[in-house]
C-alpha positions in Angstrom: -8.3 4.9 -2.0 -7.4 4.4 -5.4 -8.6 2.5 -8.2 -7.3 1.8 -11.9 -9.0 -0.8 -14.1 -9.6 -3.6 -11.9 -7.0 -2.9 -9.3 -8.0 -1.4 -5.6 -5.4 0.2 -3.2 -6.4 0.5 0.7 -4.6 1.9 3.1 -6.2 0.9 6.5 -5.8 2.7 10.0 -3.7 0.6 12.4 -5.1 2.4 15.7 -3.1 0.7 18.5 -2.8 -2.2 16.9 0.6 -1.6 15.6 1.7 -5.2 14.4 2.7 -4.3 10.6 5.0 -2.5 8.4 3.4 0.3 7.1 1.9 -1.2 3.9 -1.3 -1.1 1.6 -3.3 -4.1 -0.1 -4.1 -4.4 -3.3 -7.3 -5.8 -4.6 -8.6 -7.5 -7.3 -11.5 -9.8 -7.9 -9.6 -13.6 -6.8 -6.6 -11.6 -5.7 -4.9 -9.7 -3.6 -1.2 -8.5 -2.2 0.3 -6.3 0.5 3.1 -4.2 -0.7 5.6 -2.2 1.3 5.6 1.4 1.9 9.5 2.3 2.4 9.9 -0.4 -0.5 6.9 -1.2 -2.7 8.1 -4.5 -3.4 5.5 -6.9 -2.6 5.1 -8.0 1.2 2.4 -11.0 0.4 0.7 -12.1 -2.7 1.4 -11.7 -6.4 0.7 -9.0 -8.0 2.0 -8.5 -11.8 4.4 -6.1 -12.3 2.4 -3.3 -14.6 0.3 -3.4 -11.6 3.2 -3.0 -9.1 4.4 -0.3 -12.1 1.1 1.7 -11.2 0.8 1.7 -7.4 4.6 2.8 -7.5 3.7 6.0 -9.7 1.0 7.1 -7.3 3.6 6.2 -3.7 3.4 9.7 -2.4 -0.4 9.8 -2.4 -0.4 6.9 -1.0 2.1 7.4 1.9 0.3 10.4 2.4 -2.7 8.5 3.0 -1.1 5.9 5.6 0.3 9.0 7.2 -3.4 10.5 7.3 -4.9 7.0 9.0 -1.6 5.9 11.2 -0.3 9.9 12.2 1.8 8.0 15.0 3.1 5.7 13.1 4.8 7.5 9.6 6.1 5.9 6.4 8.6 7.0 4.4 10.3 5.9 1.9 13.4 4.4 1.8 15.2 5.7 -1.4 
């Protein structure tokens, strides 16, 4: 879904299988983390803070696409 320097953000669908907080997963080659949606603290994983800095800058686009993949299942934000 998104992708700066050698960072990925997904945002996967859920279907019925509705066992998580809504989150996203950061990639990187040898690492990854799951960050919170109503947070965006990190869920699982490291994941250094000017990275963290970045996925938090691009949050609505990237609720909006949880909310796209999981329509039953909304995030929002909590502040």
């Amino acid at each position: 879904m998104l992708q700066f320097g050698r960072y990925s953000v997904y945002i996967q669908s859920e279907g019925t299988d509705r066992h998580h907080l809504p989150h996203c997963h950061v990639r990187w080659k040898g690492g990854s983390a799951s960050v919170s949606l109503a947070t965006f603290t990190v869920l699982a994983g490291t994941l250094p803070q000017a990275v963290l800095d970045e996925v938090r800058q691009h949050r609505m686009a990237i609720i909006a696409e949880w909310n796209r993949l999981n329509p039953y299942r909304p995030a929002q934000e909590d502040r």
